[in-house]
N, C-alpha and C positions, 0 to 999 in steps of 0.2 A: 574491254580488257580488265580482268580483277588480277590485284597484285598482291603479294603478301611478304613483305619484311624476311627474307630469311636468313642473308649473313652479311655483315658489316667486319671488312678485314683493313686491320692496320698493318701498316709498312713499318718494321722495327729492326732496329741494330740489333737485340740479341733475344734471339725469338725464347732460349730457356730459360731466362730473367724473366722474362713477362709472362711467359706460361708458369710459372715457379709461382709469382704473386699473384694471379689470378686464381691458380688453383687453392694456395693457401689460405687468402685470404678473403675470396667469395665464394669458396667453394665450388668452383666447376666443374665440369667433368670433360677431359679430355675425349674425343669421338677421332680425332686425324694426327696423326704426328711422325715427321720427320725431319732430317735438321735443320731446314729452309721454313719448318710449315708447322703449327699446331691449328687446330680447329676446336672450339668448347662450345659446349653446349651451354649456354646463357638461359634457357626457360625459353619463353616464345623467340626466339633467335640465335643464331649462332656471334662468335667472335672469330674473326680467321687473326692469325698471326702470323705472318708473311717477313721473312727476313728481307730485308732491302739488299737491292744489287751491290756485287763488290764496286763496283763501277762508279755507286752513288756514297758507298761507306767510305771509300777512302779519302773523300771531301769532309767527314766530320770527324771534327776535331774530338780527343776523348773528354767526356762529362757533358757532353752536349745535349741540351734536355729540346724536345720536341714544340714549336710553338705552333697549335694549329689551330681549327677552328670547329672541329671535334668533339662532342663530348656525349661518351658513353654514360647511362640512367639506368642504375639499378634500383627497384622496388624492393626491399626488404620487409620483412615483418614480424621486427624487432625494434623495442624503441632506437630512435635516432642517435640522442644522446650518447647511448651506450654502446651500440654502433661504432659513432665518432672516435670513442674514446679510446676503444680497444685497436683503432685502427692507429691514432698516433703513441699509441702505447709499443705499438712495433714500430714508431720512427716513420710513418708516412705521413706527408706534406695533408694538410686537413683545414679547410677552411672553417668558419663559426657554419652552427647552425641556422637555416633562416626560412624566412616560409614569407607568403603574400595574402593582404587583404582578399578575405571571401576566397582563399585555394586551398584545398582539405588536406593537403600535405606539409609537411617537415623535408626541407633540401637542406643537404650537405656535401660540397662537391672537393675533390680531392685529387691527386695528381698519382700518376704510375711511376716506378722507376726511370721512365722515357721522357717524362712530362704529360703524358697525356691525360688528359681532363676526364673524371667517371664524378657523377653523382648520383648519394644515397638521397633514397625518396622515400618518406614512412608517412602512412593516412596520421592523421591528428587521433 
């Protein structure tokens, strides 16, 4: 069997906040939407954004940020730094820059409106 990565969807309390900042500010392109559902086009994969059940919403509490184990990687190619900057320049949560012995890139990982964990990846 050959498998191929095609879409990774999160469960969200307000699917047009997260479509809003995904589009703004990685530039996506919406491919699916309705008021339960966006779909974006991420480059080699999709991102679904799937509103979570009333069922499951009405158990969170409001400002409740996401703890999971998740974390979306975007490749950019643009320095990092500047990247980073513009991004807590609009007020999003933005960790330091940081990179590993002998690994050819620049990581900076960063939080959504929801909590959820994305990090920027730039070659050295």
């Amino acid at each position: 069997m050959n498998v191929q990565l095609s879409t990774i969807i999160l469960y969200v309390q307000n699917v047009q906040l997260l479509r809003d900042f995904y589009v703004d500010h990685f530039n996506l392109k919406v491919i699916e939407e309705d008021p339960i559902w966006v779909l974006l086009d991420a480059g080699g994969a999709h991102i679904g954004l799937h509103k979570i059940g009333d069922q499951y919403l009405e158990k969170i509490e409001a400002g409740y940020l996401f703890d999971n184990n998740t974390k979306i990687v975007f490749e950019i190619d643009i320095d990092i730094e500047s990247a980073r900057n513009k991004l807590v320049s609009k007020n999003i949560q933005m960790r330091e820059v940081k990179t590993f012995d002998d690994y050819p890139f620049w990581l900076c990982d960063g939080t959504d409106p929801e909590g959820n964990v994305f990090q920027l990846k730039s070659k050295k």
